[in-house]
C-alpha positions in Angstrom: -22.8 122.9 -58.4 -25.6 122.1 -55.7 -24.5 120.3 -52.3 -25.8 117.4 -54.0 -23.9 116.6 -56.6 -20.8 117.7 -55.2 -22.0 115.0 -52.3 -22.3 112.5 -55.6 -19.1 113.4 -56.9 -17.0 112.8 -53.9 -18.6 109.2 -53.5 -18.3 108.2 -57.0 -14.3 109.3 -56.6 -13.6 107.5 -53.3 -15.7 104.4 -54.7 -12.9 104.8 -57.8 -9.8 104.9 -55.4 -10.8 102.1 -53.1 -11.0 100.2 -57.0 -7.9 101.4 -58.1 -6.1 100.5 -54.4 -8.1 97.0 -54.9 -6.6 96.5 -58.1 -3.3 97.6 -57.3 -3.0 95.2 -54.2 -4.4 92.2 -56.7 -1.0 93.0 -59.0 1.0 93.5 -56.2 -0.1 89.7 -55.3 0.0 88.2 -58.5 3.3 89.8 -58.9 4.9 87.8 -55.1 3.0 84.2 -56.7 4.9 84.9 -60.0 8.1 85.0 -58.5 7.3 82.7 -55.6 6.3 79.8 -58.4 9.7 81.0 -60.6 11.7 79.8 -56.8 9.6 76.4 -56.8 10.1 75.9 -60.9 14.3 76.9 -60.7 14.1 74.6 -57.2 12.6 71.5 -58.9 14.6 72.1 -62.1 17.9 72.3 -60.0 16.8 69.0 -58.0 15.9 67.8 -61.5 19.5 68.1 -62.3 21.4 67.0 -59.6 19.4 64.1 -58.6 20.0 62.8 -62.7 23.5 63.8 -62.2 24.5 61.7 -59.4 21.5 59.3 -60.1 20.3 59.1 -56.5 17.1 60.0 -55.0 17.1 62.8 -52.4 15.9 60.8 -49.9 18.7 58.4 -50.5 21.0 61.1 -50.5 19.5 62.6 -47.0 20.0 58.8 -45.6 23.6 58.2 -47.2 24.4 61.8 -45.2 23.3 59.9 -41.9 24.9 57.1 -42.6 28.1 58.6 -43.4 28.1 60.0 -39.9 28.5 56.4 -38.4 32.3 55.7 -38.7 33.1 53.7 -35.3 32.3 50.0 -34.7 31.3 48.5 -31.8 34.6 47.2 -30.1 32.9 43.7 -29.6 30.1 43.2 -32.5 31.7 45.5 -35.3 28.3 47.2 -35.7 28.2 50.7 -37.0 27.5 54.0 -34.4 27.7 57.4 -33.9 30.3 57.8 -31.5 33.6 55.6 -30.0 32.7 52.7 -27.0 34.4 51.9 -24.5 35.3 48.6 -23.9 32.4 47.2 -22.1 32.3 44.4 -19.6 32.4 40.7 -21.1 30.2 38.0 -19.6 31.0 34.4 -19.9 28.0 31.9 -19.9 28.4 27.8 -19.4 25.6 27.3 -21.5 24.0 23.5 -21.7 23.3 21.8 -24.5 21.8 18.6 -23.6 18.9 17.1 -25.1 16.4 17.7 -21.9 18.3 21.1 -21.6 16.6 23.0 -24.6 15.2 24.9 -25.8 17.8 27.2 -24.2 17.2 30.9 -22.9 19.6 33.9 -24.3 22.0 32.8 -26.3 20.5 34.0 -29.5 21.4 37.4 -28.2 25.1 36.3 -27.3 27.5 38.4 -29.5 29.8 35.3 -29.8 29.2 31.5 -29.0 32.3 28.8 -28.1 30.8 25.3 -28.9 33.0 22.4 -28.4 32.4 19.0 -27.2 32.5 17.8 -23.2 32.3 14.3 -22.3 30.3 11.7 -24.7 30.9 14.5 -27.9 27.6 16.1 -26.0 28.3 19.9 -26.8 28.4 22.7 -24.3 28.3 26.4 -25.0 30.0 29.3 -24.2 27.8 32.2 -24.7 29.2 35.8 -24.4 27.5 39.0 -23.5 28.7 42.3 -22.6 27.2 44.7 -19.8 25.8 47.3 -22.1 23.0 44.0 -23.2 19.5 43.6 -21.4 18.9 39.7 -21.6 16.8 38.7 -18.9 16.9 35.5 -18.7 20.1 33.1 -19.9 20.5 29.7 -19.5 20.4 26.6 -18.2 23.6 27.6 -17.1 25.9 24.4 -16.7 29.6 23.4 -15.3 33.0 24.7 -15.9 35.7 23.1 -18.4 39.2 23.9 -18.3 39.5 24.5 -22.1 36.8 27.1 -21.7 38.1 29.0 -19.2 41.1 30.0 -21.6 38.8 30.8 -24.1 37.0 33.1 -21.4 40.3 34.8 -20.4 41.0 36.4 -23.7 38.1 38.9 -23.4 38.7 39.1 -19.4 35.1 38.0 -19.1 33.2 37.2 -16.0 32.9 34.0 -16.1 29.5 32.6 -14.9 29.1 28.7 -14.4 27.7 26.0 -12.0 30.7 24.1 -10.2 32.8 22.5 -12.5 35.2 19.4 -13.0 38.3 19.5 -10.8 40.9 20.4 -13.4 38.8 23.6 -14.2 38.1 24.7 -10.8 41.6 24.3 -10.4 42.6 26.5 -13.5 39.9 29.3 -12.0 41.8 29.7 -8.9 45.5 29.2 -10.3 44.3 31.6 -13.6 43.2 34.5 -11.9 39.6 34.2 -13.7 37.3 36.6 -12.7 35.0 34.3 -11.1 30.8 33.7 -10.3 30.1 30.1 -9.4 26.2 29.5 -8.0 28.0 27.5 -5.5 28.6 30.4 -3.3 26.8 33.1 -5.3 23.6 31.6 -5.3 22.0 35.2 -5.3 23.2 35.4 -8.9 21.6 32.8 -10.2 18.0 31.0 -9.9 16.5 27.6 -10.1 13.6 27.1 -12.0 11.1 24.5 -10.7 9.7 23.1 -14.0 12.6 21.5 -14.8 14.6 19.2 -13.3 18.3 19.7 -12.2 20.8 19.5 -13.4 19.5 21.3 -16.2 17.1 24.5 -14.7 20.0 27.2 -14.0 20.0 30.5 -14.8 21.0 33.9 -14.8 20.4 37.5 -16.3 22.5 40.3 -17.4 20.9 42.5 -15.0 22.6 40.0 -12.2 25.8 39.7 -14.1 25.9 43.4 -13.8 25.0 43.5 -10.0 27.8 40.7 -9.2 30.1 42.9 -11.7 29.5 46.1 -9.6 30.2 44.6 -6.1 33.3 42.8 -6.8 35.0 44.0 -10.1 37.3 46.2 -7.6 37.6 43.4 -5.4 39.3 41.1 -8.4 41.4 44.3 -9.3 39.6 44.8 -12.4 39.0 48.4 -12.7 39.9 48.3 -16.2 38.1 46.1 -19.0 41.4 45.0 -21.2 41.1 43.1 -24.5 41.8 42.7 -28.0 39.5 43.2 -30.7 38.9 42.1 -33.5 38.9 43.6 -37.1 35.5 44.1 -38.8 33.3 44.7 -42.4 30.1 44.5 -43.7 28.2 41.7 -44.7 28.0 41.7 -48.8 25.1 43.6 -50.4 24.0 40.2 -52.3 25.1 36.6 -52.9 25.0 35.2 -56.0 26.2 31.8 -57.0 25.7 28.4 -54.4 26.2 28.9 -51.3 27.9 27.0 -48.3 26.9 25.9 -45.1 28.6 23.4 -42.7 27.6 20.3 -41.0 29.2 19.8 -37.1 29.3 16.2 -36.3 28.7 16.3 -32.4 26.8 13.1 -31.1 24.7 12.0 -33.5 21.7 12.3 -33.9 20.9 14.5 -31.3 23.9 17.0 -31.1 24.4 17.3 -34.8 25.0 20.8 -36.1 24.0 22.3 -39.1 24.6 25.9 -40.7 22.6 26.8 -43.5 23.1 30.3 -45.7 20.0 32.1 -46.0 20.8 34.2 -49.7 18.2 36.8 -48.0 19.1 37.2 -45.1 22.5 37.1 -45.7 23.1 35.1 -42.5 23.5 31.7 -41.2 20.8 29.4 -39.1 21.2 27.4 -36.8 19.5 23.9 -37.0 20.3 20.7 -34.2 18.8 17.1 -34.4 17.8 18.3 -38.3 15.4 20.6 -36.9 15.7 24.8 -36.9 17.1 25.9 -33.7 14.6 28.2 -32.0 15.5 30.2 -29.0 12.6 32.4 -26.9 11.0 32.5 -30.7 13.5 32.7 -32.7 16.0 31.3 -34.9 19.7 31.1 -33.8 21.3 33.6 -36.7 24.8 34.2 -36.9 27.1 36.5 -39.5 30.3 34.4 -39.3 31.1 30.6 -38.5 34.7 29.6 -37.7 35.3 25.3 -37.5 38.3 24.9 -35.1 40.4 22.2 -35.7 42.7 21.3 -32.4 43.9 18.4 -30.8 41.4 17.0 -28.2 42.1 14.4 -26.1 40.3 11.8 -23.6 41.5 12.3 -20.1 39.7 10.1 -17.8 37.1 7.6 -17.4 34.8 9.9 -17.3 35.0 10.7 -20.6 36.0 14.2 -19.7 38.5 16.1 -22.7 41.3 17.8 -22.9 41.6 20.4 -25.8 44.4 22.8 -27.1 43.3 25.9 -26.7 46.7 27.9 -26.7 49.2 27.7 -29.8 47.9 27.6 -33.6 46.1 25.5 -36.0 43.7 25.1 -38.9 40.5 26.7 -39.4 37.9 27.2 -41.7 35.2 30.8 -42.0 32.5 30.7 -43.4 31.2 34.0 -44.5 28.8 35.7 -47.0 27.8 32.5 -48.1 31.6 31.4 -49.0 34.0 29.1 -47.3 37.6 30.1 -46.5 40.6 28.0 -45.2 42.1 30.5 -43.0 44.3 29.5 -39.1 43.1 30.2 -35.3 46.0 31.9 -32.9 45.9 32.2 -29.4 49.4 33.1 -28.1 48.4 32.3 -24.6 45.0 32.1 -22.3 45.2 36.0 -21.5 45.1 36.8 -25.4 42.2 36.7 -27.3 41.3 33.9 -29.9 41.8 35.2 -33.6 42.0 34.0 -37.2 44.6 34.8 -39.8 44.4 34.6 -43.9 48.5 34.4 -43.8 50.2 36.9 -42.4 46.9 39.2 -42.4 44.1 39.1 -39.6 40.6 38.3 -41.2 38.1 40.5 -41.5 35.1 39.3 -39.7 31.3 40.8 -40.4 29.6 42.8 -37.8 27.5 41.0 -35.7 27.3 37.5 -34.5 30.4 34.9 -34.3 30.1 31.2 -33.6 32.9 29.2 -33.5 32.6 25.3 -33.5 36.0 23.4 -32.1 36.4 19.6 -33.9 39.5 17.0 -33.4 40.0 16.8 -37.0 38.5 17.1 -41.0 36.4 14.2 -40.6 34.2 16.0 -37.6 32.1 18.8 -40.3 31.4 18.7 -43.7 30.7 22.0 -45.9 28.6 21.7 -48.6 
């Protein structure tokens, strides 16, 4: 054989084993892809299974997982999270309600509201928030009633107002309540110029939380101590008519009116038959709780005194429904609460107003 076609022979075989290593790498892929595509087909088929067998989609199931994981309540709003809370401060807020006083600032972001009527049946507010809240502006921020002050003193609040009558700066003093009045903490509060007084107070969290850190230790109040109250979750759907309740304040321009959104599976607020809207929106709430306790008319003024400590009727109004249940507060250092009988009521997380009358004839539900 000449140099040549040995030459030949040895090309034609190396151009044979780079086709035969060619082809062997092609099976050697095809091979991986088959299996790889067998994993995906067994993966979906198994997915297949399970998601008919429990009927849930996995991306249901992936959120069910994360909401399983949020099994405390918020000691103050009932609202699901990760991990246990402290008991945060409570602020108190005299909030005013008169007709050259709104629209107000804040209190749609108040995790419970105390309405009850002052002198003339004009309604004033008590709006709570605690320190862990950002609400920067809150008011107009009005005077101090005795019957409020008791109702702050169950949830140890800071209690945030504008002077007040005698018989509830008296209380303040002889109470113990842990006290900011603008008259002497003027710092804490500011006027604003386009309106006119008495009715252009206010305040902030971020200054509730200032006065809190100076003098909490001063007022011996190194530890935040309260009840709390027992919670659920609002219903997944309402079916059936609903009911609201009307509040009859001074008419027309202090009538209340709660109205069940089937949606939204919450209350609004509407005043003078018109929707309540607060910095741009409307005043929602989860629960509504009519107070009925004796108030009386104390002076010429028409200035009122209202039980506040004892027991009585009182009516919830929750997912939609009405129930007849009774308000406790065993004295002004406990904590205002409802009972079904012997049983505490469960309220839904979220936002609580409660509306104190003198008697049946003061709301109507419907």
């Amino acid at each position: 054989m000449t140099q040549k076609s040995r030459k030949n022979k040895q090309e034609k075989d190396s151009k044979c084993r780079v086709k035969e290593l060619f082809n062997q790498r092609i099976y050697w892929f095809a091979g991986l892809g088959a299996i790889a595509l067998a994993f995906v087909i067994i993966g979906v088929y198994t997915s297949f299974l399970i998601g008919n067998q429990f009927d849930v989609p996995f991306d249901d199931v992936l959120k069910n997982a994360n909401q399983n994981e949020l099994v405390y309540r918020h000691p103050l709003t009932g609202v699901l999270q990760e991990s246990e809370s402290e008991l945060p401060q409570v602020f108190g807020v005299m909030i005013d309600n008169h007709y050259n006083a709104r629209p107000q600032s804040g209190i749609n972001e108040a995790f419970l509201v105390i309405e009850a009527p002052v002198e003339a049946g004009i309604s004033r507010m008590l709006a709570f928030f605690h320190s862990a809240q950002k609400v920067d502006k809150i008011g107009p921020v009005r005077s101090a009633r005795p019957y409020f002050i008791d109702w702050n003193n169950g949830l140890s609040a800071l209690y945030a107002h504008v002077g007040g009558s005698n018989d509830a700066l008296d209380k303040i003093v002889s109470g113990g309540t842990y006290n900011m009045d603008e008259y002497g903490n003027q710092y804490s509060f500011w006027r604003q110029i386009n309106r006119s007084a008495p009715h252009n107070t206010y305040t902030s969290t971020e200054l509730l939380n200032e006065f809190n850190g100076k003098y909490k230790d001063v007022n011996s109040r190194s530890e935040n101590v309260y009840g709390i109250w027992k919670f659920k979750d609002a219903v997944d759907s309402v079916s059936g008519e609903s009911v609201g309740v009307d509040i009859n304040f001074l008419p027309p321009y202090y009538t209340v009116q709660w109205v069940f959104d089937k949606d939204e599976r919450r209350y609004y607020r509407k005043q003078h038959n018109k929707i309540d809207i607060v910095d741009g929106s409307k005043i929602l709430a989860d629960n509504i709780v009519v107070v009925v306790t004796d108030i009386d008319i104390i002076d010429y003024v028409g200035r009122k005194s209202v039980k506040t400590i004892g027991e009585g009727d009182a009516f919830l109004f929750q997912d939609g429904q009405r129930k007849e249940v009774k308000w406790v507060k065993p004295s002004m250092s406990k904590r205002l609460r409802f009972y079904d009988g012997d049983n505490e009521v469960y309220m839904n997380s979220g936002v609580t107003w409660v509306e104190i009358v003198s008697s049946y004839d003061d709301f109507t539900s419907k």
